[in-house]
C-alpha positions as a Markdown table, in Angstrom:
| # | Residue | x | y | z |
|---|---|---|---|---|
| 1 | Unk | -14.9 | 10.7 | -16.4 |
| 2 | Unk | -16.3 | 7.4 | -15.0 |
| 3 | Unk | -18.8 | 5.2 | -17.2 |
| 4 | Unk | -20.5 | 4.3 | -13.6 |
| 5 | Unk | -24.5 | 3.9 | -13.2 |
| 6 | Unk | -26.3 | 4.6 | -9.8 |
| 7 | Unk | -28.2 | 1.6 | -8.8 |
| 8 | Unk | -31.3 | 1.0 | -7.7 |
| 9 | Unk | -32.1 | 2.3 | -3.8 |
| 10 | Unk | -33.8 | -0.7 | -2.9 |
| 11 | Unk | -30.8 | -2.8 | -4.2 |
| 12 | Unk | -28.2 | -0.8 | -2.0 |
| 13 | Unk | -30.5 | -1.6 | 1.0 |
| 14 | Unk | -29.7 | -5.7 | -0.1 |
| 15 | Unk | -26.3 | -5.1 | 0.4 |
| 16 | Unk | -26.6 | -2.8 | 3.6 |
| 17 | Unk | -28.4 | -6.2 | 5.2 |
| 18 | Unk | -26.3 | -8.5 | 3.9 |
| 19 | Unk | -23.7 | -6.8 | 5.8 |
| 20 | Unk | -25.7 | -6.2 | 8.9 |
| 21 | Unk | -26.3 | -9.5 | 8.7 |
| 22 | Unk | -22.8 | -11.0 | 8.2 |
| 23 | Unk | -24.4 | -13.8 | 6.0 |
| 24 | Unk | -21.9 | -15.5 | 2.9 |
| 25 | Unk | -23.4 | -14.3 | 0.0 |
| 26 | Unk | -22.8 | -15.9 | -3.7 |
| 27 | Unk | -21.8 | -12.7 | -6.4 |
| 28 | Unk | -21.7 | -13.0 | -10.0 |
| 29 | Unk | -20.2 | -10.1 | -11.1 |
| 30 | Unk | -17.5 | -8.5 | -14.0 |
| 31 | Unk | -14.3 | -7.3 | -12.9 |
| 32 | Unk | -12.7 | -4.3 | -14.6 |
| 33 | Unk | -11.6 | -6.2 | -17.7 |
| 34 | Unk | -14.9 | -7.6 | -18.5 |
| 35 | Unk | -14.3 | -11.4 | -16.9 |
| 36 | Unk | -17.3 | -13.2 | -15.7 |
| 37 | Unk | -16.7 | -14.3 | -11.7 |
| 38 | Unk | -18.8 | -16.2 | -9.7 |
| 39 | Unk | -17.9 | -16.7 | -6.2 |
| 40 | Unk | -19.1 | -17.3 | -2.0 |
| 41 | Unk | -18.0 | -14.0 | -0.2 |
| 42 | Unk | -19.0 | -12.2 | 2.8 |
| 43 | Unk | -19.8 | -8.0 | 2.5 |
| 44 | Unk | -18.2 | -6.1 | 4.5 |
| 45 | Unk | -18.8 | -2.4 | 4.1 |
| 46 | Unk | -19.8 | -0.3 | 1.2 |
| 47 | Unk | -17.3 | 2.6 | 0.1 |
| 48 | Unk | -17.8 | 5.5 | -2.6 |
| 49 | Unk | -14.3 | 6.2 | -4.6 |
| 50 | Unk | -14.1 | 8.7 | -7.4 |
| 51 | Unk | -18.2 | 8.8 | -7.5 |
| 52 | Unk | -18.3 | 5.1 | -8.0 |
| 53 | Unk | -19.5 | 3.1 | -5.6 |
| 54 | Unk | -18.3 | -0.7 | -4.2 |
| 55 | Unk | -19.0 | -3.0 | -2.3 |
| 56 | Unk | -16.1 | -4.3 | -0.1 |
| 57 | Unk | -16.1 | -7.9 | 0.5 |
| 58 | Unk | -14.0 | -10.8 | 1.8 |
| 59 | Unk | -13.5 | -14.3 | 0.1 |
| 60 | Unk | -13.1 | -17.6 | 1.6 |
| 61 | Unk | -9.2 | -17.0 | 2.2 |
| 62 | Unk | -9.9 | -13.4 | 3.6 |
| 63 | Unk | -8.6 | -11.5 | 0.6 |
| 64 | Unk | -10.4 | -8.2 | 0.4 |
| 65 | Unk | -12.0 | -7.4 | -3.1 |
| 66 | Unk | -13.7 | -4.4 | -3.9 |
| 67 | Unk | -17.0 | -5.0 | -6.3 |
| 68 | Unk | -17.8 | -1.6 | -8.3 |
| 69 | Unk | -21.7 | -2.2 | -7.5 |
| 70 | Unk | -22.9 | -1.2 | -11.1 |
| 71 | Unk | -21.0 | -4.3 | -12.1 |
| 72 | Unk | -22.4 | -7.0 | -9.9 |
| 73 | Unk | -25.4 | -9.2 | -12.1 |
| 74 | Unk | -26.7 | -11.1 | -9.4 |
| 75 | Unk | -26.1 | -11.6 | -5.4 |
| 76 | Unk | -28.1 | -15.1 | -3.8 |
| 77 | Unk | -27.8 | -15.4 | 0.1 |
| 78 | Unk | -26.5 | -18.8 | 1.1 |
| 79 | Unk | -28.4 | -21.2 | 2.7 |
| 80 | Unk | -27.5 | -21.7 | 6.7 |
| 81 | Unk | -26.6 | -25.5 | 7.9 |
């Protein structure tokens, strides 16, 4: 059984935009063995996987990384040139 918690509604609809959007988007987040990232990617698309949900998103050399949303701390759009 997963340990996952739901997040909030109006938090989901952030990351909905920010994909819409197509805006770089600075993540702090904890990966799966509790280490502390924080980094400049772009969403992509949200998923749900084993009732857990993620959101799939690119870094600056186009790996793919899938973010489990319960563990993401805090998202900050960056500022356009």
């Amino acid at each position: 059984m997963s340990d996952y918690t739901p997040i909030d509604c109006g938090l989901y609809s952030e990351y909905e935009l920010a994909i819409i959007e197509g805006r770089r988007t600075r993540i702090a987040w904890r990966d799966q063995d509790d280490r502390y990232h924080i980094e400049v990617l772009k969403p992509c698309d949200l998923l749900t996987r084993n009732h857990e949900e993620f959101l799939v998103v690119e870094n600056l050399q186009g790996q793919r990384l899938d973010l489990r949303l319960d563990r993401i701390a805090r998202i900050e759009s960056e500022q356009n040139p």
